[in-house]
VOGU-3710 file (C-alpha; in Angstrom, 3 decimals, decimal comma):
1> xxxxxxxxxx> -23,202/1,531/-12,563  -19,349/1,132/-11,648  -16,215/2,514/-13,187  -12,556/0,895/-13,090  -9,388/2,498/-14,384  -6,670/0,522/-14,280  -2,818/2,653/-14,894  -1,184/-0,869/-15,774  2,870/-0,415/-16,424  2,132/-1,901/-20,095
11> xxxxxxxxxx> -1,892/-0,366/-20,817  -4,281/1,824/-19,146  -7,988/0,578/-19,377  -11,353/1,716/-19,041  -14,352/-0,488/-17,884  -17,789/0,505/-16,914  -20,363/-1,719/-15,859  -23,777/-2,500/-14,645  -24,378/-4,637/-12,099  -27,259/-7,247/-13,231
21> xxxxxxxxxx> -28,747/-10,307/-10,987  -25,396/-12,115/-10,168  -23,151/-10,506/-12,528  -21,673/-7,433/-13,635  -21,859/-6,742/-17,047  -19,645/-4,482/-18,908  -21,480/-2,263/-21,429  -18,105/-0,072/-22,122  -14,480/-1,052/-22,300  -11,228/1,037/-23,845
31> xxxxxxxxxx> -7,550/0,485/-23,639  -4,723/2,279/-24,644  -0,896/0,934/-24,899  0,414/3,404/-22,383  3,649/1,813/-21,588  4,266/3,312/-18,568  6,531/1,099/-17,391  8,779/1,566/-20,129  8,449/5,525/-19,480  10,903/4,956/-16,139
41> xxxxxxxxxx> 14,446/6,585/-16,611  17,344/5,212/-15,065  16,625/7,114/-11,950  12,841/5,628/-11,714  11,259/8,760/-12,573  8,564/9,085/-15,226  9,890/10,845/-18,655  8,144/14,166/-19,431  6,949/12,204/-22,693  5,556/9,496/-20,736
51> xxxxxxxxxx> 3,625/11,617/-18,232  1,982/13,254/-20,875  0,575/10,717/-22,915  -0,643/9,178/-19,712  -2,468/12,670/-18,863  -3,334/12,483/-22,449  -5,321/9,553/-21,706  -6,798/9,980/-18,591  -8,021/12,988/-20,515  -9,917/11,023/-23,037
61> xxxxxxxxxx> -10,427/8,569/-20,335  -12,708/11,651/-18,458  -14,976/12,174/-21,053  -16,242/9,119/-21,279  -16,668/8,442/-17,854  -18,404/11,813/-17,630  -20,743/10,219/-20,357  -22,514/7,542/-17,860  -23,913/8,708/-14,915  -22,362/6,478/-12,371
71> xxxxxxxxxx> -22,799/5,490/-8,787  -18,649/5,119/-7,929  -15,440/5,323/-9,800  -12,066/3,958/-8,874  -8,953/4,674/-9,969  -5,967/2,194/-9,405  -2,222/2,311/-10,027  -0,254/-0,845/-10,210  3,334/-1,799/-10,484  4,913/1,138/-12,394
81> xxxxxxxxxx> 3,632/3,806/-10,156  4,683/1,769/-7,081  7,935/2,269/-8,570  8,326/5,645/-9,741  10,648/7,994/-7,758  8,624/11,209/-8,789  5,104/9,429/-8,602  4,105/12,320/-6,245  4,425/14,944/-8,457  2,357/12,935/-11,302
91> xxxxxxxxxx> -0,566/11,977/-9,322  -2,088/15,625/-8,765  -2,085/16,385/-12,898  -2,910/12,859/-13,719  -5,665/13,273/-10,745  -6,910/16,568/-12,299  -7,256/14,728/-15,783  -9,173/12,288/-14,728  -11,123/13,775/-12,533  -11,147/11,049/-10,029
101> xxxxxxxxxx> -8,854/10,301/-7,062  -5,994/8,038/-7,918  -5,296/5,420/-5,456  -1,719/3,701/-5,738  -2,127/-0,060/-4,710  0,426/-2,806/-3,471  0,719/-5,672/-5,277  -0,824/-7,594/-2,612  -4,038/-5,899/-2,773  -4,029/-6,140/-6,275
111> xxxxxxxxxx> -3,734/-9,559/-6,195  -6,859/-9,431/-3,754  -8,811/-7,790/-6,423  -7,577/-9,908/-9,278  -9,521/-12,797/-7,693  -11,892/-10,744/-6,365  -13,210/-10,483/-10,194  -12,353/-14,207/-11,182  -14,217/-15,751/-8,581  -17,270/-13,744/-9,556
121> xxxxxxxxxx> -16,370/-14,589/-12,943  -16,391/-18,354/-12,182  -19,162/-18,697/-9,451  -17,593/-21,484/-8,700  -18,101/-21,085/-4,291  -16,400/-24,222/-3,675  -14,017/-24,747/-6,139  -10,309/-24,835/-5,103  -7,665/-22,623/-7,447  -4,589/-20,795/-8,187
131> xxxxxxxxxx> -4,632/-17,537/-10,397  -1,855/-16,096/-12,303  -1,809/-12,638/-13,569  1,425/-11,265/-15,735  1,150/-7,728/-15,994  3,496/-5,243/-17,368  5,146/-4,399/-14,169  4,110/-7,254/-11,605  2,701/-10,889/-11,379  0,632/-11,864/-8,976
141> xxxxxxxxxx> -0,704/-15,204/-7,709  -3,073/-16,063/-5,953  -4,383/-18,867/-4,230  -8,460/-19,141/-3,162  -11,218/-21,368/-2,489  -14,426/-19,586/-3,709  -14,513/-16,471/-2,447  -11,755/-17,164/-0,127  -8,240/-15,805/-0,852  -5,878/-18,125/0,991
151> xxxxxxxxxx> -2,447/-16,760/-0,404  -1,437/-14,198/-2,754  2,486/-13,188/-3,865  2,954/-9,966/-5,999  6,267/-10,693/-7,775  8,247/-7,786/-9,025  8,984/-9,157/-12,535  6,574/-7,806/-15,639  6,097/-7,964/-19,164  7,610/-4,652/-20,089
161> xxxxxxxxxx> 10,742/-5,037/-18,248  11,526/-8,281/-19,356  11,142/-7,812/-22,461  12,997/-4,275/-22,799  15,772/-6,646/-20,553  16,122/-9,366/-22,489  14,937/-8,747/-26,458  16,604/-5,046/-26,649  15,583/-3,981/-29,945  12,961/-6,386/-30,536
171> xxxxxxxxxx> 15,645/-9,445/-31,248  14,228/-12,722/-30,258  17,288/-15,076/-29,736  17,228/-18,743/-27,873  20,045/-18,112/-25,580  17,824/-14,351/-24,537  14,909/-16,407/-24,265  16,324/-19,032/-22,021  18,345/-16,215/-19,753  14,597/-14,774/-19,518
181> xxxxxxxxxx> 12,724/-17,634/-18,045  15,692/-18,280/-15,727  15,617/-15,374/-14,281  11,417/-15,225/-14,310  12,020/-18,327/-12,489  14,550/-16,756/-9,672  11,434/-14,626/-8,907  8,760/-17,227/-8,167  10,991/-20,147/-6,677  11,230/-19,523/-2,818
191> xxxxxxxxxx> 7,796/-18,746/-3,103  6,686/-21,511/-5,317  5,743/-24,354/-2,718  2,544/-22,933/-1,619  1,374/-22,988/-4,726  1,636/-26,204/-5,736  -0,521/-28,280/-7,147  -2,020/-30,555/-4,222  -3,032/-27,063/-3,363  -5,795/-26,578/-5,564
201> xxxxxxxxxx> -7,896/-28,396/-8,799  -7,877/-26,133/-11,340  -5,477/-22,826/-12,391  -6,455/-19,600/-14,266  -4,821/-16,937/-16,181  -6,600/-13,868/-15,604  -4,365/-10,935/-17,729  -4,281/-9,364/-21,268  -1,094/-11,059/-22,133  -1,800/-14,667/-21,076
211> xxxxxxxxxx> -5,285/-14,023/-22,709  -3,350/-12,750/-25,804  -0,919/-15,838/-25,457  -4,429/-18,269/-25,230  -5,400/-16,693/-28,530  -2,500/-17,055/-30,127  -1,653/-20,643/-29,274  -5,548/-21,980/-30,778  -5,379/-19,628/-33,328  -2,469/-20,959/-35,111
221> xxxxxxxxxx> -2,791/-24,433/-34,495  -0,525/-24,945/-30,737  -2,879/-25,977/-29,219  -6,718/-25,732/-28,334  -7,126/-22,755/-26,344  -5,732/-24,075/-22,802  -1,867/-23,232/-22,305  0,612/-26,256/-21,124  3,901/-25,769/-21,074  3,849/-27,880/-24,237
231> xxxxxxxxxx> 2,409/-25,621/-26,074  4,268/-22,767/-24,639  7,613/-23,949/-25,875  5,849/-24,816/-29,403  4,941/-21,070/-29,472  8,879/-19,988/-28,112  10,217/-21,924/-31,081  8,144/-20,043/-33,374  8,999/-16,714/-31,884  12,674/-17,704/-31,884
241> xxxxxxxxxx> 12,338/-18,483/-35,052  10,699/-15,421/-36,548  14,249/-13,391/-34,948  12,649/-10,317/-34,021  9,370/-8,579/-33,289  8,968/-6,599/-36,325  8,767/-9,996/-38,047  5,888/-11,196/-35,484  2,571/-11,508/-37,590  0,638/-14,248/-36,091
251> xxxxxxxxxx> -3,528/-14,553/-36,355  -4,129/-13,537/-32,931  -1,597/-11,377/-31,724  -2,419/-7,649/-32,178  0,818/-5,822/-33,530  0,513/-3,478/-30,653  1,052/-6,506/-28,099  3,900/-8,133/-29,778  6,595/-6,120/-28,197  5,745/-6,839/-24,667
261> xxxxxxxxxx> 4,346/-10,335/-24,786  7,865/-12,162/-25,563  8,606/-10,912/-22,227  5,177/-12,583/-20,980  5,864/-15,386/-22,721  8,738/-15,753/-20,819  7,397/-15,188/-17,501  4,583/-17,684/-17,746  7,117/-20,442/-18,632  8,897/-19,349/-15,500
271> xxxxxxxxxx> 5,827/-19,463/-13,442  4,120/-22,698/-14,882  7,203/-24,602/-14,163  8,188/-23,684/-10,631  4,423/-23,957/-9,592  3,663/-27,299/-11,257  1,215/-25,880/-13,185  0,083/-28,312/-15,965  -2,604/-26,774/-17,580  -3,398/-23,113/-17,494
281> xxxxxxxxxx> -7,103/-21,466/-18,540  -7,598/-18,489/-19,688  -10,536/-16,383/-17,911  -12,131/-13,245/-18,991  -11,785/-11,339/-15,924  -9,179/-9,470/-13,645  -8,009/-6,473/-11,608  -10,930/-3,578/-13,281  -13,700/-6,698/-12,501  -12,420/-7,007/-9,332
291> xxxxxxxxxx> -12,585/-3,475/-8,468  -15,870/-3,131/-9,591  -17,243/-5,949/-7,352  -15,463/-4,347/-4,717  -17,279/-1,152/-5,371  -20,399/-2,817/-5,347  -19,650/-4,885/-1,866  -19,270/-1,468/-0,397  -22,311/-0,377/-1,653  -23,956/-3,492/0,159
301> xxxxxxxxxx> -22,242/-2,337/3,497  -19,942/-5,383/2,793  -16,687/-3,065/3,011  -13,227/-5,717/2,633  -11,444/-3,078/5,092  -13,280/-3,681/8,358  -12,196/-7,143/8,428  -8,903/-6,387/7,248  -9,174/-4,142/10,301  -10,836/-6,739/12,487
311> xxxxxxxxxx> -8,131/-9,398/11,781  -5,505/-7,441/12,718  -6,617/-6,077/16,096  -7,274/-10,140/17,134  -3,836/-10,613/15,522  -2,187/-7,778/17,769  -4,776/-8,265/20,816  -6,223/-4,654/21,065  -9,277/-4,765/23,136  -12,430/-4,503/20,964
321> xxxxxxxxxx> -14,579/-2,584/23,067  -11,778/0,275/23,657  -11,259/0,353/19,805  -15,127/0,516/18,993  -15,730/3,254/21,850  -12,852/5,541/20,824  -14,217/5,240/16,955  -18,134/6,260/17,882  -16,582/9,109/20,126  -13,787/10,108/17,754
331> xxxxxxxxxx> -16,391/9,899/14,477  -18,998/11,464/16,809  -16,560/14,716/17,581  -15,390/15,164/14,442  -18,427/15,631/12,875  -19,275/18,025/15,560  -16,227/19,881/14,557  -17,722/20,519/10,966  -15,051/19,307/8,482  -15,286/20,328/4,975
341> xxxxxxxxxx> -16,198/16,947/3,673  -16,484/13,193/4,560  -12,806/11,713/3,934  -11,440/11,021/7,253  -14,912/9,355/8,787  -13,952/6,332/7,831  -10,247/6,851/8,202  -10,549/7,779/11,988  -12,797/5,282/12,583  -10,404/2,188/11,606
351> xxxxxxxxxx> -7,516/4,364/12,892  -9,331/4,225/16,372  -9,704/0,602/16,253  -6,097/-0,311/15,429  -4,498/2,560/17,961  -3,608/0,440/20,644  -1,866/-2,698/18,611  1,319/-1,468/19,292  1,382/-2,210/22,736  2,274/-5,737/21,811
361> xxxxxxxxxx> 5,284/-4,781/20,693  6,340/-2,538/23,756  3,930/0,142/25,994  6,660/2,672/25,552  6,100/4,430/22,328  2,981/1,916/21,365  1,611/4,833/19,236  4,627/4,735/17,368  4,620/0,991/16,978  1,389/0,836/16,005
371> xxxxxxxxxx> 1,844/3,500/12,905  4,775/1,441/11,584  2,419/-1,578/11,481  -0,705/0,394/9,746  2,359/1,744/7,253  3,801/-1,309/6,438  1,255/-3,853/6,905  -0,562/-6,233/4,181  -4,541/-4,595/4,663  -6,697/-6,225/2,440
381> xxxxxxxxxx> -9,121/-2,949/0,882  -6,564/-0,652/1,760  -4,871/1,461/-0,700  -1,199/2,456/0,156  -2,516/6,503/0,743  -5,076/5,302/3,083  -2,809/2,912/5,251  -0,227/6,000/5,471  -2,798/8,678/6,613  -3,914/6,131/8,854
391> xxxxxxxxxx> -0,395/5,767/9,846  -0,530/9,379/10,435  -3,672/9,650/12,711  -2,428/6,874/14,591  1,269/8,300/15,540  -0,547/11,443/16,231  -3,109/10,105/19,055  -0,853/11,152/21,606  2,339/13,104/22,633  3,924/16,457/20,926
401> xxxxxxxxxx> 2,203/17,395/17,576  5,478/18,723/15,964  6,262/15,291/14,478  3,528/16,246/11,974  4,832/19,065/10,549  3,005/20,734/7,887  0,526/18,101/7,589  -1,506/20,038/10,317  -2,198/22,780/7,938  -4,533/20,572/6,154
411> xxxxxxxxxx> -7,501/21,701/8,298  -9,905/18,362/8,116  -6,729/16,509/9,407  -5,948/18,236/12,171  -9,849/18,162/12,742  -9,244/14,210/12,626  -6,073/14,314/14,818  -8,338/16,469/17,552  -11,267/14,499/17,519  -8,999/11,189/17,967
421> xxxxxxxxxx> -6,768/12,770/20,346  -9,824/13,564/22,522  -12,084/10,665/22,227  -8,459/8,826/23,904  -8,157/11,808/26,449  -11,797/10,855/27,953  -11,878/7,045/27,930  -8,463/6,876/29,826  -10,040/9,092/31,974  -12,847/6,551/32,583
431> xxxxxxxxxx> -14,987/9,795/31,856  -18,780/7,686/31,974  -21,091/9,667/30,593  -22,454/11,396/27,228  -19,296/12,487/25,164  -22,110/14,603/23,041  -22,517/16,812/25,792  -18,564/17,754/25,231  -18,480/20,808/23,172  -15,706/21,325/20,667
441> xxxxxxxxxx> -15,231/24,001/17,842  -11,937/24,149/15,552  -10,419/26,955/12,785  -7,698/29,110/13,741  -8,630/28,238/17,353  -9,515/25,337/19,762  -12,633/26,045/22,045  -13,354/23,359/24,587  -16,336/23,150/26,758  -16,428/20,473/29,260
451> xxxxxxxxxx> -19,056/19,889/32,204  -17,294/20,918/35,666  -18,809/17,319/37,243  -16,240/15,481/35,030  -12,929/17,590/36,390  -14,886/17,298/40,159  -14,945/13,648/39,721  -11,796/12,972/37,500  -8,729/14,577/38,649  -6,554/13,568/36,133
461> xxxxxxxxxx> -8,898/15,106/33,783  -7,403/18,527/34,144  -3,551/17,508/34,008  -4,404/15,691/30,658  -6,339/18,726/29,087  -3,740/20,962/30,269  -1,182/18,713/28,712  -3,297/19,174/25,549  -3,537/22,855/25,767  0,049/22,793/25,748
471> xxxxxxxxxx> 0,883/20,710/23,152  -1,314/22,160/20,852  0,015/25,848/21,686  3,031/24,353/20,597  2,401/23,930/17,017  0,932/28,005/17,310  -2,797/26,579/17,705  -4,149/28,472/20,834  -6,411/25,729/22,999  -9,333/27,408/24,564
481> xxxxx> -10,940/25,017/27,539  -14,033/26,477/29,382  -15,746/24,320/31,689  -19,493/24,550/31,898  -22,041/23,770/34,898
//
């Protein structure tokens, strides 16, 4: 069984599910109208009041997930967190109450995973389409063929904003509404041709609110379930109409949604008319689905992130066989070095494969280059923590250690940093033999024990470890080297 928990700028939600023949079927679901997004001051930091009913949440949030005995939970955080200035200082208590690591993802990869779980949904393999997603702090689209994903845009316009923006106080006025899908459609319009329709056969709505909208529009006689722009301005009218949200009692909208989903509203108009879009389905399935397939594909050994990582070393053209050795020997000392759990394996590992991209850019400084890309880059299956402590490891592999500062004192990491830094040392020192019989041992001290054939035959060897010893002794971690028969 999987767990999702999505911290949406508008909701945080729950789902757990079981993974059954070719679906996954959820057998427990819960949301709760968080409105983080709305909980940014003007300085982008999350309220006290806001943090707390979010902790509040992931509280309740706990105890049910400690209810199901589960094979992997992940924990996601979308737009709003991106955003907020003092996110850092949330994510350890919101962490703590949910008792699960919190990853903060780019819109990009939660576009990814937003098709990830309608194409599952669909089972469709060969089916071309575009997916919209309006969520409180972002919309994302995404273009895919199957399985494929072929394009996806995160936009940085949401529900929560644009209504707080644009109906302050819960008025609902034409000229508001019309200022609000202008300036949705400001947002998707350079980025709109890709999209279009010759693009793809059929285009899905994949959110709460355009679900919400769906219902709304068959429910009270718009339309018949699919949403055309037709029916969207039908629905406008009648919202325009009604003057304000308090007012808004429609069979079904839930009173709790009303506030935000004039801003949606507003958004989808925007989006459905700069992409062409003529008719737009609502789908039961999104970014928890998603991550729950993706929890399962990793499972299976079928892990998105090593060809994310693949991709890019053909895109930068790092040689394969240098990446792959320096992983095996980097994973290969670490674990000889005893680290207090598992959460850098992985890390080094892709971290080895992508060190040498930066020499594409220049030689001088590659290391450098390289972390700036791993930072900054669009990884499918990354999360933005893991692409920065890869980041990290990778501007790290070589050269003075100061630059890390206190992140040394993190003991696995500067485990991770040692083992990489040393798996490098050997294979530019075409050392050809069994790295296992290399001895290396790491706590308030380095001992090194190397076989005396390798200095004999490699005479570079010694300048490089004495480089080492010297770099390290610089940080105030003494480097012991003995060399054995």
């Amino acid at each position: 069984m999987y767990a999702a928990v999505d911290l949406g700028s508008n909701s945080f939600r729950l789902h757990i599910g079981k993974h059954d023949g070719e679906a996954i079927r959820v057998v427990k679901s819960l949301r709760e109208p968080i409105r983080l997004g709305a909980g940014l001051d003007q300085a982008g930091n999350l309220t006290a009041p806001a943090m707390q009913a979010a902790l509040d949440c992931l509280a309740s949030f706990r105890a049910v997930l400690e209810g199901f005995s589960l094979d992997a939970v992940r924990v996601v955080g979308t737009a709003a967190l991106r955003l907020a200035n003092n996110a850092d200082q949330f994510l350890p208590r919101a962490e703590q109450a949910v008792g699960h690591p919190i990853e903060i993802i780019s819109g990009e990869e939660e576009g990814r995973l937003i098709y990830m779980g309608v194409a599952n949904a669909l089972a469709l393999r060969a089916e071309r389409r575009l997916v919209i997603d309006i969520g409180g702090g972002s919309t994302e689209v995404i273009l895919g063929r199957g399985l494929d994903i072929m394009r996806v845009e995160s936009f940085s316009v949401g529900t929560v904003r644009q209504s707080l923006t644009f109906f302050p106080g819960g008025r609902i006025e034409a000229a508001a509404f019309e200022a609000a899908i202008l300036s949705a459609r400001s947002q998707f319009e350079d980025a709109a041709p890709p999209f279009h329709r010759q693009f793809w056969r059929s285009a899905y709505g994949s959110s709460g609110t355009i679900r919400s909208l769906a219902e709304v529009v068959t429910r009270n006689g718009i339309g018949d379930g699919r949403l055309t722009l037709a029916s969207l301005q039908l629905l406008k009218q009648r919202f325009i109409a009604l003057g304000d949200v308090a007012r808004i009692d429609l069979p079904g909208l839930k009173p709790d949604r009303a506030a935000t989903v004039i801003g949606g509203l507003a958004i989808l108009i925007a989006v459905m008319t700069e992409m062409a879009v003529d008719v737009l389905l609502p789908v039961e399935a999104g970014l928890r689905m998603g991550v729950m397939w993706d929890l399962y594909a990793r499972a299976m050994h079928r892990d998105r992130r090593d060809e994310s990582v693949r991709l890019m070393t053909v895109q930068f053209h790092a040689d394969p066989a240098r990446g792959a050795r320096v992983a095996v020997e980097a994973q290969a000392l670490y674990n000889q070095l005893k680290p207090g759990g598992d959460g850098y394996v992985k890390l080094l590992g892709w971290s080895a494969r992508l060190h040498e991209i930066g020499m594409l850019v220049s030689h001088t400084g590659y290391h450098k280059h390289a972390a700036y890309i791993i930072e900054n880059a669009d990884l499918p299956g990354f999360t933005t923590r893991e692409q920065k402590a890869m980041a990290r490891l990778v501007v790290a592999q070589k050269g003075n250690l100061r630059k890390l500062g206190e992140a040394l004192d993190e003991l696995d990491f500067a485990k991770a940093v040692l083992a990489l830094r040393l798996a490098i040392l050997l294979m530019h020192a075409r050392i050809e033999g069994d790295f296992g019989e290399l001895r290396v041992r790491m706590k308030k001290t380095i001992e090194l024990e190397i076989r005396r054939a390798w200095v004999t035959h490699h005479p570079t060897l010694s300048y490089w470890i004495e480089k080492e010893r010297e770099w390290w002794d610089e940080v105030d971690i003494d480097f012991i080297v003995r060399i054995s028969a």
